[in-house]
N, CA, C and O of each residue as an XYZ file, in Angstrom:
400
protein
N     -19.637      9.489     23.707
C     -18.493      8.717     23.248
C     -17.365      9.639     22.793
O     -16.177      9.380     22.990
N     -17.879     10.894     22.079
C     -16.436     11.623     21.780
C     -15.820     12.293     22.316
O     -14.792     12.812     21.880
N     -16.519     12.515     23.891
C     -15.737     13.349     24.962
C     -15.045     11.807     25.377
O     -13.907     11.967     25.819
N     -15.245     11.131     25.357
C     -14.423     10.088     26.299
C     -13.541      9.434     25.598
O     -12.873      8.608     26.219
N     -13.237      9.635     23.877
C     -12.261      9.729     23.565
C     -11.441     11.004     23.441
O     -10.217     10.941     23.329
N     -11.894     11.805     23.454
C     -11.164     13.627     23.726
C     -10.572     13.796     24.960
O      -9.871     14.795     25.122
N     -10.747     12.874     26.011
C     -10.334     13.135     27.292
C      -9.345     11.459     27.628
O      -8.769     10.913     28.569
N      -9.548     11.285     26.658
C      -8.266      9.891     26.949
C      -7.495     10.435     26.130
O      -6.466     10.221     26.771
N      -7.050     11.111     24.991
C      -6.300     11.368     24.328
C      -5.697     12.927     25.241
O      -4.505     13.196     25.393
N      -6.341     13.396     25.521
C      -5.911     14.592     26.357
C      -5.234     14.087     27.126
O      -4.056     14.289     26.831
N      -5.378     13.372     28.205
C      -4.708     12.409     29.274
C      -3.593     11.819     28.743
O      -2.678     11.747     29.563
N      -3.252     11.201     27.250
C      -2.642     10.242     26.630
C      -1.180     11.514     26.395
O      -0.003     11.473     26.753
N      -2.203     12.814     25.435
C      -0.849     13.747     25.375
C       0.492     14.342     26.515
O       1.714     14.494     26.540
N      -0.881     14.551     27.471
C      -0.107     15.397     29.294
C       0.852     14.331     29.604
O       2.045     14.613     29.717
N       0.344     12.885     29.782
C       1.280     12.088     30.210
C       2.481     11.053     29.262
O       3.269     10.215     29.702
N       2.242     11.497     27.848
C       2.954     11.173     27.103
C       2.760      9.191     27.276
O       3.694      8.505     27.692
N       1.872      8.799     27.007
C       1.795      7.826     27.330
C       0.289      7.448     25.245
O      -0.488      8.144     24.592
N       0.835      5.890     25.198
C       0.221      5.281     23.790
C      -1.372      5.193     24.263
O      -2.080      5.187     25.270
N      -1.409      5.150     23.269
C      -3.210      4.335     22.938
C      -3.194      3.574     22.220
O      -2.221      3.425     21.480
N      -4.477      2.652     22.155
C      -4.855      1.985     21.088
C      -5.915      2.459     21.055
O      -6.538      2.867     22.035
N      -6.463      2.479     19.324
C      -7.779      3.041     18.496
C      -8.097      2.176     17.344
O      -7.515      1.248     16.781
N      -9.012      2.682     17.213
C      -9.809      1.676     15.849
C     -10.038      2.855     15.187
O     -10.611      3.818     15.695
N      -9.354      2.782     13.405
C      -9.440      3.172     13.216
C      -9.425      3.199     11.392
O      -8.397      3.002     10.744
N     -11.113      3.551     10.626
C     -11.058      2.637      9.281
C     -10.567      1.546      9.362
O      -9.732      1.043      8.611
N     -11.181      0.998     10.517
C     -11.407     -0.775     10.088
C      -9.947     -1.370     10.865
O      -9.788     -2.483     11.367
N      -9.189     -0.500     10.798
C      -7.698     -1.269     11.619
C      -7.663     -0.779     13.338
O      -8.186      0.184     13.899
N      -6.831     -1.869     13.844
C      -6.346     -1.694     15.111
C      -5.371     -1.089     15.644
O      -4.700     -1.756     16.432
N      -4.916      0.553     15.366
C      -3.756      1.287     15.968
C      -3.125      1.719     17.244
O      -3.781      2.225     18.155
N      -1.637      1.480     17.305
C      -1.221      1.950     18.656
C      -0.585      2.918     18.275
O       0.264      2.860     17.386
N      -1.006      4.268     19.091
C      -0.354      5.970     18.481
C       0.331      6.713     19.280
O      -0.294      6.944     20.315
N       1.186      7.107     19.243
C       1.945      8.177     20.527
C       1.094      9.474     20.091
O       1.060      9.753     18.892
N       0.499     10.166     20.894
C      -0.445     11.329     20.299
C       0.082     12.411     21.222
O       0.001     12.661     22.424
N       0.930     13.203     19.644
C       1.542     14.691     20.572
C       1.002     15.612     20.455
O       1.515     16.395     21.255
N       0.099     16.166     19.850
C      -1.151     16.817     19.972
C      -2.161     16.886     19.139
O      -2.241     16.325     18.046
N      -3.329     17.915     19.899
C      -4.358     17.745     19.421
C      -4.795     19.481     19.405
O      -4.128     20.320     20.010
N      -6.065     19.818     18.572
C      -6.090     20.850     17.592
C      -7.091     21.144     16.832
O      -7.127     20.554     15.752
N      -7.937     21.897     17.076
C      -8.880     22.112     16.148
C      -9.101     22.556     14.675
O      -8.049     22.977     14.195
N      -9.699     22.576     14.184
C      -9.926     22.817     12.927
C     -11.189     22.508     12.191
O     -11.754     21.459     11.881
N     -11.527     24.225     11.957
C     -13.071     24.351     11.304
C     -14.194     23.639     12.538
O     -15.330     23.306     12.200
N     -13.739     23.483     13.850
C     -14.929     23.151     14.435
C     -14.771     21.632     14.807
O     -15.388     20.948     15.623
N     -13.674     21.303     13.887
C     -13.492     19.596     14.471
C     -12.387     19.030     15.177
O     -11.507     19.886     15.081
N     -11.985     18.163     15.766
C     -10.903     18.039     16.489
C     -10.147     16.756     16.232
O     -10.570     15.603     16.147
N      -8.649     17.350     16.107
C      -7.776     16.113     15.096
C      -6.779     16.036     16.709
O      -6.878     16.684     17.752
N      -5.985     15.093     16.340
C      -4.536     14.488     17.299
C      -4.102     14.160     16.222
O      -4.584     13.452     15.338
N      -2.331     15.167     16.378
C      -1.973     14.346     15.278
C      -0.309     13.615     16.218
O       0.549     14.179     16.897
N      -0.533     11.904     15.719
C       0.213     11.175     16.428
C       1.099     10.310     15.483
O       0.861     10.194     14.281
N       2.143      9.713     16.127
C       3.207      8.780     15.566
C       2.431      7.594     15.358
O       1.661      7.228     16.246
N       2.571      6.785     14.012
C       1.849      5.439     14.439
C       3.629      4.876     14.231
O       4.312      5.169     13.251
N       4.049      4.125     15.275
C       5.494      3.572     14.943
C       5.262      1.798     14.017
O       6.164      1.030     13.681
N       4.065      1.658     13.868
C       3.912      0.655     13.230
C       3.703      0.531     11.390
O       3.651     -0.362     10.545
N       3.651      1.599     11.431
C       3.647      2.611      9.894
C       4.592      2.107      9.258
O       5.657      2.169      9.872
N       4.653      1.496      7.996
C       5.989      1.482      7.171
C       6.759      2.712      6.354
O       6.302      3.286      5.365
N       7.629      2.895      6.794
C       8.063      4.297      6.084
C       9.578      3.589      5.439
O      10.108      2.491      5.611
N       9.986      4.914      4.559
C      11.338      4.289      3.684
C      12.824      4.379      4.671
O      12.825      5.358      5.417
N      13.724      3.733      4.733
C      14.976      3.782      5.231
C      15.454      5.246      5.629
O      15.697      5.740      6.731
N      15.507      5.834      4.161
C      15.970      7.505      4.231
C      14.811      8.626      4.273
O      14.856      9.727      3.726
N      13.561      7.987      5.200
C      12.625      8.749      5.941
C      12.408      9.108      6.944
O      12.032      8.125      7.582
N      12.398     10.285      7.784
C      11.767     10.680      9.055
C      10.446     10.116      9.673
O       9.385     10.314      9.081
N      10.471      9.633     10.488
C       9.180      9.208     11.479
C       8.562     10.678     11.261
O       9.116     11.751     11.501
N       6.947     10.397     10.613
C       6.056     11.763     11.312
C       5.107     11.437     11.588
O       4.667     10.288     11.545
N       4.377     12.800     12.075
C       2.689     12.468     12.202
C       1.851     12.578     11.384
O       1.804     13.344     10.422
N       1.113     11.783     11.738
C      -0.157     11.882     11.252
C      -1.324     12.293     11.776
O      -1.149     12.482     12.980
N      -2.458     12.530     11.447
C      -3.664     13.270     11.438
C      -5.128     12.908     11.916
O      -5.937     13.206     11.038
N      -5.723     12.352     13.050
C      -6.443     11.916     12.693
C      -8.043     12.494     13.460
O      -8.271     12.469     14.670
N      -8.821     12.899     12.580
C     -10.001     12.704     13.011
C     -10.456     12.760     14.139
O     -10.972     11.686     13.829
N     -11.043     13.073     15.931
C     -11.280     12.131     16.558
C     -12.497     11.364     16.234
O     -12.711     10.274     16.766
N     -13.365     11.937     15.312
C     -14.864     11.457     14.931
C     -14.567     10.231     14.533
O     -15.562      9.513     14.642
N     -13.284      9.449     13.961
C     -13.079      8.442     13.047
C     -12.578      7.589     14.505
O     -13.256      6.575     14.672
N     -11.803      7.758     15.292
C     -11.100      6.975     16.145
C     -12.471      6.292     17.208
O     -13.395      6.964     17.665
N     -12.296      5.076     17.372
C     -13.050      4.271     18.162
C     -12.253      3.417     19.190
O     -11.071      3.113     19.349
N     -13.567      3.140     19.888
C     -12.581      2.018     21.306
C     -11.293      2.373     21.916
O     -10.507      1.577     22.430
N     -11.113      4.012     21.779
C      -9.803      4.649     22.168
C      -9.402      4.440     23.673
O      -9.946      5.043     24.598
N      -8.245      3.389     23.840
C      -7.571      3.157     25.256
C      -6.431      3.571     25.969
O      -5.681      2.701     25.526
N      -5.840      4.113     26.600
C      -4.965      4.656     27.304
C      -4.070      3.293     27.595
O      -4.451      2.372     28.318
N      -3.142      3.331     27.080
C      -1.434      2.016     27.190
C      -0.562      2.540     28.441
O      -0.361      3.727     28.699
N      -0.269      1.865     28.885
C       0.905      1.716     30.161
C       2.655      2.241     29.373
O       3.600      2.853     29.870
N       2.477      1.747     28.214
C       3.662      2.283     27.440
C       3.717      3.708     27.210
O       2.983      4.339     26.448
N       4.779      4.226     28.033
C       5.032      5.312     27.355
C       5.796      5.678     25.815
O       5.956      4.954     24.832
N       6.129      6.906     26.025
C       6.807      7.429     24.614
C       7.503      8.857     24.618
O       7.186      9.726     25.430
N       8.562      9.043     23.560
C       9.158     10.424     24.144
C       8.633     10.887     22.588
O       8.421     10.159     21.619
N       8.496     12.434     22.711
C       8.299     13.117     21.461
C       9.561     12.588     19.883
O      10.699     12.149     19.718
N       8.696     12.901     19.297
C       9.762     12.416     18.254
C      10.851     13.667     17.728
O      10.423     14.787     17.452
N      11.996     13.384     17.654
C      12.959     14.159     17.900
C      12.627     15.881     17.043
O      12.679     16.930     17.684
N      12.364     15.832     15.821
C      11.978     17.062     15.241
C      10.758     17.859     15.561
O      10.471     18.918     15.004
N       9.929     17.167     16.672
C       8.574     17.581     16.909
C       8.524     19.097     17.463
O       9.382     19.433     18.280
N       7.573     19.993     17.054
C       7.465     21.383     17.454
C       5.967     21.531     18.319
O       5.209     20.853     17.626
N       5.552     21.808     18.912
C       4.253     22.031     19.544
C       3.477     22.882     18.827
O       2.877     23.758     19.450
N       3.351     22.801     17.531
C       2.303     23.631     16.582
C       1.476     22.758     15.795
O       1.649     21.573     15.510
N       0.388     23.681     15.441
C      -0.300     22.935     14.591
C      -0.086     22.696     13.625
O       0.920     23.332     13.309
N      -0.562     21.873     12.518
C      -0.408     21.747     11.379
C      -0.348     22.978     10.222
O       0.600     23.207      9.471
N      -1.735     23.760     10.299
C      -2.136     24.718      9.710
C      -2.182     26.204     10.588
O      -2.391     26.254     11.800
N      -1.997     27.123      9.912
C      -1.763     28.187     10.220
C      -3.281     28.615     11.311
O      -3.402     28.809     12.521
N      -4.061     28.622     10.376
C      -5.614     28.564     11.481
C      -5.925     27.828     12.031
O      -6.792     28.142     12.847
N      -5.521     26.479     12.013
C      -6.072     25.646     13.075
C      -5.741     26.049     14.625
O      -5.146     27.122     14.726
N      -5.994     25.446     15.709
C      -5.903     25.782     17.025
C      -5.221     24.771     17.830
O      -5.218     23.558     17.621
N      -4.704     25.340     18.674
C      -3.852     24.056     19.668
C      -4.553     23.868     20.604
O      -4.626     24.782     21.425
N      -5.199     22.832     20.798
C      -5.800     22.670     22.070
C      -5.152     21.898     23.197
O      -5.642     21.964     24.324
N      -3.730     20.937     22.876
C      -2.804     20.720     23.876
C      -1.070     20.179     23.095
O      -1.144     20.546     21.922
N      -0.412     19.858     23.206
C       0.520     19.251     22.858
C       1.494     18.488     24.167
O       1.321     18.728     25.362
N       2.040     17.985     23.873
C       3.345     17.375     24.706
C       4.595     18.377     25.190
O       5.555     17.914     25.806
């Protein structure tokens, strides 16, 4: 199961294209601009545009898990990077294993 969400999200980043995931109990749709190891585990960190954020806030990413993400599907909707996005990881040691 976690290669076959590691390889839809891989697919999801190259082609810049959404998913939907389950994820702690909710139903998310994520633009996922990359993904990245760390300590051995592997995160995507993606836009959820359904996120409430404040007026005088930047859209960012977030972080997630793939161990936590379930029922992960590949969407017909695409998506463009979000305008400040850099192709790095979060953390200095973590690893890039793809980006947009």
């Amino acid at each position: 199961m976690h290669n076959d969400t590691r390889m839809t999200l891989l697919q999801a980043i190259a082609t810049r294209h959404m998913v939907a995931a389950d994820y702690n109990g909710a139903r998310l749709t994520l633009a996922p601009h990359l993904m990245f190891e760390r300590h051995g585990d592997l995160f995507v960190s993606a836009h959820n545009p359904a996120k409430a954020i404040r007026s005088d806030e930047e859209p960012r990413l977030g972080h997630f898990k793939l161990e936590g993400l379930r029922a992960v599907e590949l969407l017909e909707a695409g998506f463009e990077p979000l305008p400040d996005f850099t192709p790095t990881p979060p953390k200095a040691d973590d690893t890039l294993i793809l980006a947009v």
